[in-house]
Backbone of each chain as ProteinMPNN parsed JSONL, in Angstrom:
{"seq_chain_A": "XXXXXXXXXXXXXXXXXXXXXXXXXXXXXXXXXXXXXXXXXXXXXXXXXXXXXXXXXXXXXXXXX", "coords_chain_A": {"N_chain_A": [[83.722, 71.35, 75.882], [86.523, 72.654, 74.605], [88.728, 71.242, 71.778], [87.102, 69.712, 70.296], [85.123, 71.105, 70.184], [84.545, 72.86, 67.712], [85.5, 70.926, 65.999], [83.447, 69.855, 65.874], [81.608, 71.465, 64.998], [82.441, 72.374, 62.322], [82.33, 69.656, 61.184], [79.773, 70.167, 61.183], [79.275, 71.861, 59.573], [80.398, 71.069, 56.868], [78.892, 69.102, 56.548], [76.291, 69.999, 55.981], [77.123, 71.498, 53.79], [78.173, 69.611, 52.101], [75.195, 68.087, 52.161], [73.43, 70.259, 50.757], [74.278, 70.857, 48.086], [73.675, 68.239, 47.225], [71.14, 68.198, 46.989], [70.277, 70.019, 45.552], [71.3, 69.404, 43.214], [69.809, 67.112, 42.619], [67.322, 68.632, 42.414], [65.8, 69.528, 44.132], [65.278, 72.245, 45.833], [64.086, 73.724, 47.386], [63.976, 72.466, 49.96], [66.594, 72.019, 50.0], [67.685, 74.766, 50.989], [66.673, 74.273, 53.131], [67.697, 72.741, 54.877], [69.916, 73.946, 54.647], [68.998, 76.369, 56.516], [68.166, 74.963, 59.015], [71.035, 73.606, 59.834], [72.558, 76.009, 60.065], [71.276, 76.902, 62.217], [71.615, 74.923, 64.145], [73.987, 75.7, 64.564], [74.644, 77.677, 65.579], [73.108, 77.405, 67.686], [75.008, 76.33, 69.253], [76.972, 77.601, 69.068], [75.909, 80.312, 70.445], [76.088, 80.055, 72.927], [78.357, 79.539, 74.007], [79.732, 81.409, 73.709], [78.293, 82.733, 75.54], [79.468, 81.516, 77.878], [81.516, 82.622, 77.525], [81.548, 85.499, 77.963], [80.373, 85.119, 80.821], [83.015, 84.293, 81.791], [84.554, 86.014, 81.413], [83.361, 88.738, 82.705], [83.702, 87.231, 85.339], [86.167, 87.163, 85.983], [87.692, 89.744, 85.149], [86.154, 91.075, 87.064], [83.654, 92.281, 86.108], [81.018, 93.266, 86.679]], "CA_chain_A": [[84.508, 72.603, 75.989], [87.329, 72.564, 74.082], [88.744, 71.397, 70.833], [86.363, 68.811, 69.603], [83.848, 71.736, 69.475], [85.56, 73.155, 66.882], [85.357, 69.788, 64.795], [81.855, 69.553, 65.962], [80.703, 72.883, 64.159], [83.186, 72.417, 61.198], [82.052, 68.898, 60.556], [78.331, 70.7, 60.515], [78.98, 72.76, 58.025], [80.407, 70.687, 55.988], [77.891, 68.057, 56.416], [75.169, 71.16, 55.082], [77.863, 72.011, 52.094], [77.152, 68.554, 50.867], [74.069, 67.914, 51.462], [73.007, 71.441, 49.674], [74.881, 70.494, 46.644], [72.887, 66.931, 47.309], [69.995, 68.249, 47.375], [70.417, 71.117, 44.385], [71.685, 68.264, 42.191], [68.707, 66.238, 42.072], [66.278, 69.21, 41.824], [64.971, 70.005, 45.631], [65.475, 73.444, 45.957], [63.55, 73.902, 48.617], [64.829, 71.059, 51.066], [68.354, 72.656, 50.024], [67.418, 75.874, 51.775], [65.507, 73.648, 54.656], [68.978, 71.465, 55.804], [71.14, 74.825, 55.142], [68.836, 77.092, 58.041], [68.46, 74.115, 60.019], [72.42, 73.594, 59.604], [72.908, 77.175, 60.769], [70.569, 77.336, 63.71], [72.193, 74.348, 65.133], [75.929, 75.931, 65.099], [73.848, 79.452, 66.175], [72.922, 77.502, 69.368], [76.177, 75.923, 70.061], [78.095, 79.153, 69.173], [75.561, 81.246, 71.417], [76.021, 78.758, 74.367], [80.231, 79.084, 74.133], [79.731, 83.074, 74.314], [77.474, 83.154, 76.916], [80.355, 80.838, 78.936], [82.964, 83.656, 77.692], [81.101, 86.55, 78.586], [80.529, 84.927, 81.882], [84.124, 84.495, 82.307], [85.459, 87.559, 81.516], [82.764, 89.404, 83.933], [84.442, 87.274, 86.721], [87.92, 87.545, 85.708], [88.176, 91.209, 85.21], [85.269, 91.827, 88.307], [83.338, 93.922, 85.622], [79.877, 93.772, 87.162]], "C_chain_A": [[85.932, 72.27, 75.541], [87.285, 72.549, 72.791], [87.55, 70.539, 69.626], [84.824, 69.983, 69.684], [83.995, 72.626, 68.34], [85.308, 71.801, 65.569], [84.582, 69.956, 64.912], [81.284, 70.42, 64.868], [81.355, 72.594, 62.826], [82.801, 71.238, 60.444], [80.061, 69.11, 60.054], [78.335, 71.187, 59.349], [79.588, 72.476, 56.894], [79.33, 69.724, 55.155], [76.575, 68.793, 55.697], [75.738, 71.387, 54.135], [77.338, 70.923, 51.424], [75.964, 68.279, 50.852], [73.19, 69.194, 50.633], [73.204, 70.849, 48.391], [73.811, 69.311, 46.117], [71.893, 67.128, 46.27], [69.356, 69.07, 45.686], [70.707, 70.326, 42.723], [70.492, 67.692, 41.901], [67.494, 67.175, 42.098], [65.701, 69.794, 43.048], [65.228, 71.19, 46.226], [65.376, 73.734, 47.189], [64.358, 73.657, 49.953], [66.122, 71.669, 51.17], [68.104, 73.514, 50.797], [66.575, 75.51, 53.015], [66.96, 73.584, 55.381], [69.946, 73.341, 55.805], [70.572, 76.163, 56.571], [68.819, 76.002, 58.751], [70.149, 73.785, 60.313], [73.116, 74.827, 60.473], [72.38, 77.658, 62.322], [71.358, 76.348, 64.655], [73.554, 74.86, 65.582], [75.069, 77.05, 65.895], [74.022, 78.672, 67.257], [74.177, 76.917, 69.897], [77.074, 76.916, 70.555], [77.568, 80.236, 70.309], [75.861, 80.865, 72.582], [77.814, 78.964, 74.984], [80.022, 80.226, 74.309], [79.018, 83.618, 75.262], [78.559, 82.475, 78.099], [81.777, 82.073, 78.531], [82.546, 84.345, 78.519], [81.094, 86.418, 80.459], [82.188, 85.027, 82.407], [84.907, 85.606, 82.311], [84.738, 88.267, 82.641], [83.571, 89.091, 85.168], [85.857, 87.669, 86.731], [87.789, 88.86, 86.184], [86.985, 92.046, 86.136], [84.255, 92.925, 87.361], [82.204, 94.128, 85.943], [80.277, 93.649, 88.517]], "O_chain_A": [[86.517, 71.484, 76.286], [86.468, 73.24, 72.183], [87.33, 70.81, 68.446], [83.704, 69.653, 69.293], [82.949, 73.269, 68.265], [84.967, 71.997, 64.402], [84.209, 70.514, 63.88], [80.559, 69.998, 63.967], [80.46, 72.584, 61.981], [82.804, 71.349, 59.218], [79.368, 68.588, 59.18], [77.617, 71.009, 58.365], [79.531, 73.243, 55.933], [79.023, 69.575, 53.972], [75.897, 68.146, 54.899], [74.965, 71.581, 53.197], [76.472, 70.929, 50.548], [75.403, 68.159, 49.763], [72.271, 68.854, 49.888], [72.282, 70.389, 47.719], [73.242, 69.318, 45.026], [71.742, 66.587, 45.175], [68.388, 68.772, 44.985], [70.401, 70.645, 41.574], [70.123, 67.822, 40.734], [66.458, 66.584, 41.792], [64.974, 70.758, 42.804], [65.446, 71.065, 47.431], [66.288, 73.963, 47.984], [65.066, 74.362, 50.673], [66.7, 71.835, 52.244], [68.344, 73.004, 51.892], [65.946, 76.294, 53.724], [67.264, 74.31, 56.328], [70.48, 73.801, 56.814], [71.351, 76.715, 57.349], [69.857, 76.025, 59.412], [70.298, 73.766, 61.535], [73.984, 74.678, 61.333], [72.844, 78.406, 63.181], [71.744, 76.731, 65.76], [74.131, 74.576, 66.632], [75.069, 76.921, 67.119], [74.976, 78.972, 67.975], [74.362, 77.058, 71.105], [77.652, 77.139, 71.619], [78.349, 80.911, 70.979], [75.834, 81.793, 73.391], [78.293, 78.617, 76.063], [80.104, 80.385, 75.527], [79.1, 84.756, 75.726], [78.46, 82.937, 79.236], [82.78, 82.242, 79.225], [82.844, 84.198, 79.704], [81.585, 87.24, 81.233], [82.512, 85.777, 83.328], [85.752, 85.99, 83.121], [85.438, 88.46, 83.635], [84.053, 89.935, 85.923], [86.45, 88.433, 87.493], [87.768, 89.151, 87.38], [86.82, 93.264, 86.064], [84.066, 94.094, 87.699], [81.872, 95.272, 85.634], [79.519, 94.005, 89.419]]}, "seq_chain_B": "XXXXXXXXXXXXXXXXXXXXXXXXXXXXXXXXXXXXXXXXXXXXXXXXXXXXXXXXXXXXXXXXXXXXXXXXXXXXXXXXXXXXXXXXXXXXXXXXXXXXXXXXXXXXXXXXXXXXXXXXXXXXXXXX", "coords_chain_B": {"N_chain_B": [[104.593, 74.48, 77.613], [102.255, 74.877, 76.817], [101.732, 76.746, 74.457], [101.8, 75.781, 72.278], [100.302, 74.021, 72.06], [97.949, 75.506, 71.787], [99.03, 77.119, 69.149], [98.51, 75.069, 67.348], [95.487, 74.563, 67.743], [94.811, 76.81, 67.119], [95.91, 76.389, 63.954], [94.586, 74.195, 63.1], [91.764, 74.725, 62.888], [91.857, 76.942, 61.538], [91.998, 76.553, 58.997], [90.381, 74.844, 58.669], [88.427, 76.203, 58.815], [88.429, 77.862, 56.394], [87.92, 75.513, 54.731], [85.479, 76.052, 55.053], [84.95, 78.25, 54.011], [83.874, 78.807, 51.421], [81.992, 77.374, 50.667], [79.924, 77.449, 52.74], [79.564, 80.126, 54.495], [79.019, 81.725, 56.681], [78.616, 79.781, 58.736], [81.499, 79.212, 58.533], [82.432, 81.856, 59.883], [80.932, 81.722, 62.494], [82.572, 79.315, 63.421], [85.314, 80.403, 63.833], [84.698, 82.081, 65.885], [84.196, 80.799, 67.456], [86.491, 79.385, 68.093], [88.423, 81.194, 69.002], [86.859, 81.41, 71.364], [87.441, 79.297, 72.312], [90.182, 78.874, 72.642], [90.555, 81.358, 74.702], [89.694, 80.151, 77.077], [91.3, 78.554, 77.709], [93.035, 80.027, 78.386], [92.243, 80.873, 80.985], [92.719, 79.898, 83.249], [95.066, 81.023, 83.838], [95.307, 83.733, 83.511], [93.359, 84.147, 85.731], [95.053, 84.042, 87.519], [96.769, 85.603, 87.701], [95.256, 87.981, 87.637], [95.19, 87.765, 90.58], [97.452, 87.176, 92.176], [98.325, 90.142, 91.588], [96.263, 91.533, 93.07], [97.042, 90.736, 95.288], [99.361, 92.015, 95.562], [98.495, 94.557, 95.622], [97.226, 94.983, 97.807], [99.04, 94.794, 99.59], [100.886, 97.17, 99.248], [98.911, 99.131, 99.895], [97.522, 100.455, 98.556], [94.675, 102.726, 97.14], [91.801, 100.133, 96.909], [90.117, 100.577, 95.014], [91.376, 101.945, 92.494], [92.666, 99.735, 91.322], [90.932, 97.996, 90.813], [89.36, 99.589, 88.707], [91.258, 99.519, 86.829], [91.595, 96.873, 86.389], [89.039, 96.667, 85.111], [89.086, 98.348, 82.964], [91.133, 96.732, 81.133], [89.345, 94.224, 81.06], [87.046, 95.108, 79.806], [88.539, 96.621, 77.749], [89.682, 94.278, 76.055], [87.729, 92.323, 75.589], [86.484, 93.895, 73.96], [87.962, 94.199, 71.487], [88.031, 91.608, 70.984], [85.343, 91.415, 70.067], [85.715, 93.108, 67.78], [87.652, 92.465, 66.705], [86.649, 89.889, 65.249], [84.304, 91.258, 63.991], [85.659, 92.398, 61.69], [86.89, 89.833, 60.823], [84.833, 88.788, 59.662], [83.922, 91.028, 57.678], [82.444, 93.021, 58.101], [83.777, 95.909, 58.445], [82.674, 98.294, 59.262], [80.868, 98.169, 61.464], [82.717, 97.124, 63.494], [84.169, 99.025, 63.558], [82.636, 100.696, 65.325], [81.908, 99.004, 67.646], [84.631, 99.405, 68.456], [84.89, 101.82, 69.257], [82.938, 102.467, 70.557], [83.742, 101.212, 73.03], [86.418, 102.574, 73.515], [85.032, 104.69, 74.396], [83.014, 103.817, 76.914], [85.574, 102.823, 78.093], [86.918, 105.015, 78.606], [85.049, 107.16, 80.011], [84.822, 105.119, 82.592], [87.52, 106.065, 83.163], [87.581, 108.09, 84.52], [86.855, 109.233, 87.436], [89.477, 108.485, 88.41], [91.004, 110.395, 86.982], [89.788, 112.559, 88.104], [90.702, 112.612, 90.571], [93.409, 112.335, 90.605], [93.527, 115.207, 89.182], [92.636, 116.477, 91.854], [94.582, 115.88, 93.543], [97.32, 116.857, 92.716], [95.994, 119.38, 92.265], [96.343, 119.982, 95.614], [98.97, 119.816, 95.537], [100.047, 121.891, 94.479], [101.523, 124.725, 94.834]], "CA_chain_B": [[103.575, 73.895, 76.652], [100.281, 75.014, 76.187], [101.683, 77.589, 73.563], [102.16, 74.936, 70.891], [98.769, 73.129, 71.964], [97.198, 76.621, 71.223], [99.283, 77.442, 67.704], [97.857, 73.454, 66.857], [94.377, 74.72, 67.627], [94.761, 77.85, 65.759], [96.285, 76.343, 62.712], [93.678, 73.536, 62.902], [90.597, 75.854, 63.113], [91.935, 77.705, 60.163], [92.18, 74.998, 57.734], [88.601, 73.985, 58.891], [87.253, 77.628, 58.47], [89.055, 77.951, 55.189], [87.239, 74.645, 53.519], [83.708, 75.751, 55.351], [84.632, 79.712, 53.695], [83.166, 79.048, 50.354], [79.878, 77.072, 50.718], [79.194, 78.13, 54.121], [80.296, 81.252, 54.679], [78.179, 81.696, 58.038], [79.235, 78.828, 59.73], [83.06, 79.616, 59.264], [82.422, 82.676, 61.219], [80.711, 81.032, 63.545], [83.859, 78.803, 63.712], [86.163, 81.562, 63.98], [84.177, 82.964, 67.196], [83.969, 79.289, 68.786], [87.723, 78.989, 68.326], [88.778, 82.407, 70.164], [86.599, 81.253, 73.084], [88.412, 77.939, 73.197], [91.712, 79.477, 73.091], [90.489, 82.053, 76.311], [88.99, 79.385, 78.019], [92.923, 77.743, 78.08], [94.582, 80.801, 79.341], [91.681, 81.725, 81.494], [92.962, 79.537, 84.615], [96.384, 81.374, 84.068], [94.762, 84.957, 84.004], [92.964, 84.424, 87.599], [96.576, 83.149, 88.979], [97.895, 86.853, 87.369], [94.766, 89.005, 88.667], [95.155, 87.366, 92.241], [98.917, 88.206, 92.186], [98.52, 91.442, 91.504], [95.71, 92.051, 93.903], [97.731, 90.679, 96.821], [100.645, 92.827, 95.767], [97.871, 96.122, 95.875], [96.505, 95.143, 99.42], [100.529, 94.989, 100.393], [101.171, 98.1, 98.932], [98.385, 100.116, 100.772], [96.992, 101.362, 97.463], [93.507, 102.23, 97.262], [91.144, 98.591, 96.217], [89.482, 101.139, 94.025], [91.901, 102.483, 91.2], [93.318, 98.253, 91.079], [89.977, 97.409, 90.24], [89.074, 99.9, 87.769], [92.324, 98.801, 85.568], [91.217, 95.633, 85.799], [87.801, 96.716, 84.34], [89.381, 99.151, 81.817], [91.653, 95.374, 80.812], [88.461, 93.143, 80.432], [86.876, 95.534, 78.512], [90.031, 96.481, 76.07], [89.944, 92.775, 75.52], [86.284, 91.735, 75.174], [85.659, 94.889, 72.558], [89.001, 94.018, 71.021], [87.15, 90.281, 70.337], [84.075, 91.642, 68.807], [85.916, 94.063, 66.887], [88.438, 91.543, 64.947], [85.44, 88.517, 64.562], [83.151, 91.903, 63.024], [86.454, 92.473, 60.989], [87.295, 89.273, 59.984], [83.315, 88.978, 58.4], [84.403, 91.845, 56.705], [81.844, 94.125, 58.718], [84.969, 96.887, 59.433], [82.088, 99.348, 59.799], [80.677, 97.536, 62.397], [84.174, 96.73, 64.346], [84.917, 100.239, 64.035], [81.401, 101.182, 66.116], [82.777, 98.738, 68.383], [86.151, 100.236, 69.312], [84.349, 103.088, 69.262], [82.423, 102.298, 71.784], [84.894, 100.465, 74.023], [86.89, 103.706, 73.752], [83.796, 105.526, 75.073], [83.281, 103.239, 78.034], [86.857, 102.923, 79.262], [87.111, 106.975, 79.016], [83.954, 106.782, 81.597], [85.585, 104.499, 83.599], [88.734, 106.438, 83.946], [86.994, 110.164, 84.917], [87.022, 109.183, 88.471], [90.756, 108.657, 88.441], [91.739, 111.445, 86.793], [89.585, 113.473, 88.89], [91.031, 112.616, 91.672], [95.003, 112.964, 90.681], [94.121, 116.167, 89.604], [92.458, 117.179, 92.687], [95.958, 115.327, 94.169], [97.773, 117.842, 92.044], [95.754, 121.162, 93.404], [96.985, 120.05, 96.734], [100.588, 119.86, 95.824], [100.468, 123.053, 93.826], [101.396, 126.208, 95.862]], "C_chain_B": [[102.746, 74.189, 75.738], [100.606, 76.257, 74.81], [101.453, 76.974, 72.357], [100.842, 74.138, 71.051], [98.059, 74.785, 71.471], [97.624, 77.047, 70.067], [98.419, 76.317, 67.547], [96.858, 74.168, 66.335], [94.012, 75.48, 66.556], [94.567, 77.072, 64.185], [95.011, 74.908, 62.522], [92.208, 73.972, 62.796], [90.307, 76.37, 61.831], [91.655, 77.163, 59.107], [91.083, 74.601, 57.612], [88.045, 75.412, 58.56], [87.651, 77.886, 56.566], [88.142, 77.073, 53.817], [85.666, 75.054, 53.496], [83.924, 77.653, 54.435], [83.492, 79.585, 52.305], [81.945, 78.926, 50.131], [79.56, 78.153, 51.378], [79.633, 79.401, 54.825], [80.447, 81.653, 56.207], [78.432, 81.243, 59.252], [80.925, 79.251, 59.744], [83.063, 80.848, 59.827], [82.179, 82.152, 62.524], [81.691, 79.873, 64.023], [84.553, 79.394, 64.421], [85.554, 81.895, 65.431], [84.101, 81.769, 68.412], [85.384, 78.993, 69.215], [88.458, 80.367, 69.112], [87.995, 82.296, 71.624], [87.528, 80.232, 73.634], [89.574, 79.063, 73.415], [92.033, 80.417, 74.838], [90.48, 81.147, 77.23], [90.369, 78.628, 78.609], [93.475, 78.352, 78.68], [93.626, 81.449, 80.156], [91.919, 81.522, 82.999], [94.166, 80.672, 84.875], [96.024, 82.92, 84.714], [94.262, 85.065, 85.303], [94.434, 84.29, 88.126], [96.933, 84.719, 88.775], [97.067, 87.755, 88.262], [95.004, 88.957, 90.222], [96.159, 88.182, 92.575], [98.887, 89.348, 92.156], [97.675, 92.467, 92.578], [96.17, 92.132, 95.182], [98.625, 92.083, 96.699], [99.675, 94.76, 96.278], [97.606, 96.331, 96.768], [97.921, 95.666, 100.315], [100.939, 96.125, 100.434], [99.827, 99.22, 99.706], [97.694, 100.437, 99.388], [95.824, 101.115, 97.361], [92.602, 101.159, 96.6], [90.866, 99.812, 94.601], [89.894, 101.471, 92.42], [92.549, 101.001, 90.372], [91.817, 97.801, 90.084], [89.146, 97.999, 88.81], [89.969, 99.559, 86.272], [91.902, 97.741, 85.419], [89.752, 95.722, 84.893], [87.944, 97.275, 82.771], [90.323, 97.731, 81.141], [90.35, 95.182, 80.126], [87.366, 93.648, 79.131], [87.061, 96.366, 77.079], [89.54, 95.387, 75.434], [88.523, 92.369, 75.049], [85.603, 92.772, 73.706], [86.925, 94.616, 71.788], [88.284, 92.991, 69.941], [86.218, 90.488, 69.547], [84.363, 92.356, 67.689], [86.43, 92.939, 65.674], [87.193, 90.838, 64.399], [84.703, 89.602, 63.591], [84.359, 91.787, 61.609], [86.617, 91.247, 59.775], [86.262, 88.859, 58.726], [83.372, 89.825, 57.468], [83.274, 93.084, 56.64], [82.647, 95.261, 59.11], [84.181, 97.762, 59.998], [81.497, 99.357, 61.285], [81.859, 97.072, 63.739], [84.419, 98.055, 64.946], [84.057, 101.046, 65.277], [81.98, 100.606, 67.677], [83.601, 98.958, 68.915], [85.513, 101.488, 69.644], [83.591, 103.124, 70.815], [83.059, 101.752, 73.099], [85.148, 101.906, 74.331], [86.077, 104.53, 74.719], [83.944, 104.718, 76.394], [84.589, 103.351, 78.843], [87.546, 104.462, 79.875], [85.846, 107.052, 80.005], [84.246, 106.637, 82.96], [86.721, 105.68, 84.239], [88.427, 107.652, 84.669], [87.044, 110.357, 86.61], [88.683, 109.725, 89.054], [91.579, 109.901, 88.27], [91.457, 112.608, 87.735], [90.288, 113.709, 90.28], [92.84, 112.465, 91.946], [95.203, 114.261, 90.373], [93.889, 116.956, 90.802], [94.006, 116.989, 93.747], [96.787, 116.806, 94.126], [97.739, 119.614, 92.41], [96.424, 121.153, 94.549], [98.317, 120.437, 96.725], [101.032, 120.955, 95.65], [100.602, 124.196, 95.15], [100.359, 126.928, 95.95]], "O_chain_B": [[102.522, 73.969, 74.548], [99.604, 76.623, 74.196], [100.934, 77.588, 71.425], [100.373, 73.617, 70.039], [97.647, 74.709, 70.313], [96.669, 77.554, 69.479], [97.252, 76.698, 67.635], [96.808, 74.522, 65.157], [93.337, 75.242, 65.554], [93.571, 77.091, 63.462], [94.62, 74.871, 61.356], [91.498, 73.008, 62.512], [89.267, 76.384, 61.173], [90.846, 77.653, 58.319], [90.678, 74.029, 56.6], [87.006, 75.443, 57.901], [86.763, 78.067, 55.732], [87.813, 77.441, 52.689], [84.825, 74.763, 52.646], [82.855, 78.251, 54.309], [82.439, 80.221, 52.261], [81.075, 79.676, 49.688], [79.145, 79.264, 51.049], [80.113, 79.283, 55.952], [81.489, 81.851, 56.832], [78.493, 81.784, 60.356], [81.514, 79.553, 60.782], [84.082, 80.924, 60.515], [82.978, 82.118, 63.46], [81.499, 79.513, 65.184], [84.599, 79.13, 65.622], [86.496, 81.922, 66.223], [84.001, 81.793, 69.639], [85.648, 78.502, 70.312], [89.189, 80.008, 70.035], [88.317, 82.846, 72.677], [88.132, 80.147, 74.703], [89.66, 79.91, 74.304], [92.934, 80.345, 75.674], [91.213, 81.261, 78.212], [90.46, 78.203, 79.761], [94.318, 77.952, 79.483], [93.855, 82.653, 80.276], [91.613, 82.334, 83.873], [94.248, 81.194, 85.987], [96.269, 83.308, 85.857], [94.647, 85.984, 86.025], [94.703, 84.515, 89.306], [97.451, 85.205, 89.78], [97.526, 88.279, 89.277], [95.004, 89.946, 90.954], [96.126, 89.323, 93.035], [99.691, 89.806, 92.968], [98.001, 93.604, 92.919], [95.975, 93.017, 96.015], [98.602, 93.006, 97.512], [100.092, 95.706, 96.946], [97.541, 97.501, 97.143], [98.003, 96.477, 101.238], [101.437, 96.475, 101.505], [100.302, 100.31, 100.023], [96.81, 101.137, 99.882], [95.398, 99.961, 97.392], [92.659, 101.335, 95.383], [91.38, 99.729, 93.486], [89.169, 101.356, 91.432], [92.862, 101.004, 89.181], [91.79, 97.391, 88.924], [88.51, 97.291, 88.029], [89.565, 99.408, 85.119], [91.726, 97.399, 84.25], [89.472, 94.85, 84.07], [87.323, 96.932, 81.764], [89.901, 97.8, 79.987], [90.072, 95.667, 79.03], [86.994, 93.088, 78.101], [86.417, 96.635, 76.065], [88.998, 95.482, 74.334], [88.43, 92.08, 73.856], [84.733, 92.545, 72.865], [86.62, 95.342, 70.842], [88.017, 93.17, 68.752], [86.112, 89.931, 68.455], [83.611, 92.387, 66.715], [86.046, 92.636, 64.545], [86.733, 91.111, 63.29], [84.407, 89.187, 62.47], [84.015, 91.172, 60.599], [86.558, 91.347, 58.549], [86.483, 88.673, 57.529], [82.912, 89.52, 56.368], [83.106, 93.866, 55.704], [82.301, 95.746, 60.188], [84.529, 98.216, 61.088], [81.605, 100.278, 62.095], [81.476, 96.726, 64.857], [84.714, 98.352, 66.104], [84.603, 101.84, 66.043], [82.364, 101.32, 68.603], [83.533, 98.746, 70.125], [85.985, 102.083, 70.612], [83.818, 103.757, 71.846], [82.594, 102.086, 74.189], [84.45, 102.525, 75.134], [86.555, 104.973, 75.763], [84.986, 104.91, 77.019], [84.689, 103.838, 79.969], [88.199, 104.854, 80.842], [86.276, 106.882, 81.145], [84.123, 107.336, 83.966], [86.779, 106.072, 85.404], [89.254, 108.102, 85.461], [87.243, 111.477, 87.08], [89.039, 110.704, 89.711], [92.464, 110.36, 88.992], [92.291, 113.417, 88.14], [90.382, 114.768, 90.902], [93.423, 112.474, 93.03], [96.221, 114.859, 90.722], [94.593, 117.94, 91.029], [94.39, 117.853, 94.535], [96.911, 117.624, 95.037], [98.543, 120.517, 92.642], [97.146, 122.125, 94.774], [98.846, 121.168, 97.563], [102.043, 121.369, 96.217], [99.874, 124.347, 96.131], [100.359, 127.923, 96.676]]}, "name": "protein", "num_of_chains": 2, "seq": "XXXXXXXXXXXXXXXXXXXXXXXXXXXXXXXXXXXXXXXXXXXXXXXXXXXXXXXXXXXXXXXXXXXXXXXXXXXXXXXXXXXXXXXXXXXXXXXXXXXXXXXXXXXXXXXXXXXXXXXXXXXXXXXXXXXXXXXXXXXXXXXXXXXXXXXXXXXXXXXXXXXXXXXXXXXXXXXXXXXXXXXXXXXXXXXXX"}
C-alpha cells in the first residue's frame, strides 16, 4: 500500500511494452497478444484489489452505508 | 510535509503513465486509478481526525445526529463520483463521466429531500 505499487504496475506495463515488441519482432504474433492479456489481467487484479480498499474506506469515513 | 511527499507521488506517477501511454494504453489508466487511491489512502488518517471533530462539535451543539450525518454522506459521495468521473475523463470516456455526475447529482438530491422537507415544514411554523 503505497508508492511502490505504483512502480509495481508501471514496471508491468512496461515489462509487456517490450516484450510485445519482442515478441512481434521475431514473428510470434500470437504469444504477443498472450503476454499483453496476461500483462493486463495481472494489473486488473492489483488495481481491483486497491479499489475495493478505497471503496471500503470511503464507506467508513463518510458513514455511507 | 506530506504535501510535497504527495506532489513527488503525483509528478512521479505521471512520468510513469506518460511512458506506459503509448504502448499500453490500458495499463496507464490503470496507473492513474492506483495512484488517486494512494494519494486518499495518505490523507485518509487526516479526514477521520476532521469527521470526528466535527461530530463532537454537533453532539455539543445539540444539533440533530441526523442532518450531520447526511452532509457527511452527501461529501463522500461528491467525492467518490467526482473520482470516477475524472479517471472516465481522463480515458477520454467524457460520455461516460458525464453519466456519472449525473448520477451523483441524482443521489445527493435524494439524500437531501428529507432536509429540505423538514426546514420547510420549519418555515410553515414560523409563517403567520
Amino acid at each position: 500500500m503505497g508508492v511502490d505499487l505504483i512502480f509495481r504496475i508501471a514496471a508491468i506495463g512496461i515489462l509487456v511494452a517490450v516484450l510485445n515488441q519482442l515478441l512481434i519482432r521475431s514473428g510470434r504474433e500470437e504469444q504477443a497478444m498472450m503476454t499483453t492479456l496476461a500483462g493486463l489481467i495481472v494489473v486488473l487484479m492489483i488495481v481491483v484489489k486497491e479499489i475495493a480498499v478505497l471503496f471500503d474506506t470511503v464507506k467508513t469515513i463518510f458513514k455511507l452505508d | 510535509m506530506q504535501i510535497i511527499q504527495i506532489i513527488g507521488i503525483g509528478f512521479v506517477a505521471t512520468v510513469l503513465i506518460i511512458i506506459l501511454k503509448k504502448q499500453r494504453p490500458e495499463i496507464a489508466v490503470q496507473a492513474s486509478i492506483v495512484t488517486g487511491v494512494v494519494i486518499f489512502m495518505l490523507l485518509a488518517s487526516k479526514l477521520v481526525a476532521v469527521v470526528d471533530v466535527l461530530g463532537s462539535y454537533v453532539q455539543k451543539a445539540e444539533i440533530k445526529p441526523v442532518y450531520f450525518a447526511t452532509v457527511l454522506k452527501i461529501t463522500g459521495i461528491a467525492y467518490i463520483a467526482e473520482f470516477g468521473a475524472e479517471i472516465c475523463n481522463d480515458a477520454g470516456e467524457s460520455a461516460i463521466a458525464s453519466k456519472i455526475e449525473l448520477a451523483g447529482k441524482v443521489i445527493i438530491t435524494v439524500l437531501a429531500v428529507p432536509i429540505i422537507t423538514s426546514m420547510l415544514d420549519l418555515i410553515m411554523e414560523i409563517m403567520p
